[in-house]
Residue, then its C-alpha position, 0 to 999 in steps of 0.5 A: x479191647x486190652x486185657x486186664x492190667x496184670x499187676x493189678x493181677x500180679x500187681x493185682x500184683x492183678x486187673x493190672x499186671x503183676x502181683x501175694x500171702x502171709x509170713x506164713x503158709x496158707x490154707x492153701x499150701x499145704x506143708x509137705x510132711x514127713x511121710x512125704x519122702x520115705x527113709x532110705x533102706x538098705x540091704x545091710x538093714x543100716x539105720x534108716x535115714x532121718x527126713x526132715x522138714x522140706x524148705x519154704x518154696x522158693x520165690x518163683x513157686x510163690x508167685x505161681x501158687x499166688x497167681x492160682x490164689x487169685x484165678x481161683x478167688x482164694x482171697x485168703x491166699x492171694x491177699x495174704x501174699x501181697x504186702x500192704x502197700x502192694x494191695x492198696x496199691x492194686x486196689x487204687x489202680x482197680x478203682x481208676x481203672x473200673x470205677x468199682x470204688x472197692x475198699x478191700x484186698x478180698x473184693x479186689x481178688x473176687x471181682x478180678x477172678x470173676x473177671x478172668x472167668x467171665x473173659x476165659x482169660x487163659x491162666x497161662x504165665x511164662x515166669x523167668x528169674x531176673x535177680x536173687x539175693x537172699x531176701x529179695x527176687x525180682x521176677x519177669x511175668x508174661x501173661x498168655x495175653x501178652x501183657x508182662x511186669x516184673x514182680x518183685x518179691x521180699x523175704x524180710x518178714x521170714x516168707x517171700x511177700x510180692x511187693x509194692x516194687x513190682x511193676x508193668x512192663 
């Protein structure tokens, strides 16, 4: 029997094969803060150095934290990284697919996690960057179990967003 389709995991971004979260970070990401690096001293007892706000993640950390998202049914974060489209996208795949009839992004995410669980599908995925611009990334995705995709990813809403675009290999 043939693994579940990865988009519709990360299509899912999804039960399908490749592919996301908010303009914003999620519960689930958790800022770094300033403590986080400490000010540099020197012995000349020299003004401490100022830290500041360490940049958004970058597109290949944000499929993996979304990926994590949606094995761990953290609907929130795995819903909220995927743009509209791409959810509904993923939910009618999953439907055609199971016959489930489900009507929800949250649904999708819990029943494809306790799919993944209930399979001991490993949670293993090798993630290479195949191209970059300033708002939009495409990403090749292969899963443990062999099934790949690529993802693509836009930053036009100020976060990068898994997208509609993303596709099966």
């Amino acid at each position: 029997m043939r693994s579940p389709r990865p988009l519709l995991l990360a299509a899912l971004a999804g039960s399908a094969v490749v592919l996301s979260a908010c303009t914003g970070p999620t519960a689930s990401e958790t800022a770094p803060s300033a403590s986080a690096s400490p000010a540099a001293v020197s012995p000349s007892a020299a003004p401490a150095a100022t830290t500041t706000a360490s940049p958004e993640p970058g597109p290949v950390a944000r499929f993996e934290s979304w990926w994590t998202a949606v094995r761990a049914a953290d609907t929130v974060a795995a819903c909220g990284a995927l743009t509209e489209p791409l959810q509904q996208r993923m939910i009618q795949e999953y439907n055609a697919a199971t016959g489930a009839g489900i009507a929800d992004c949250a649904t999708l995410i819990a029943q494809t996690s306790a799919l993944y669980a209930a399979t001991g599908m490993s949670a293993d995925v090798d993630v290479e960057l195949a191209s970059e611009t300033a708002t939009e990334v495409v990403l090749n995705v292969t899963y443990a179990g062999g099934d790949c995709g690529t993802v693509h990813l836009d930053r036009t809403s100020g976060s990068w967003m898994l997208t509609d675009l993303s596709r099966e290999c």
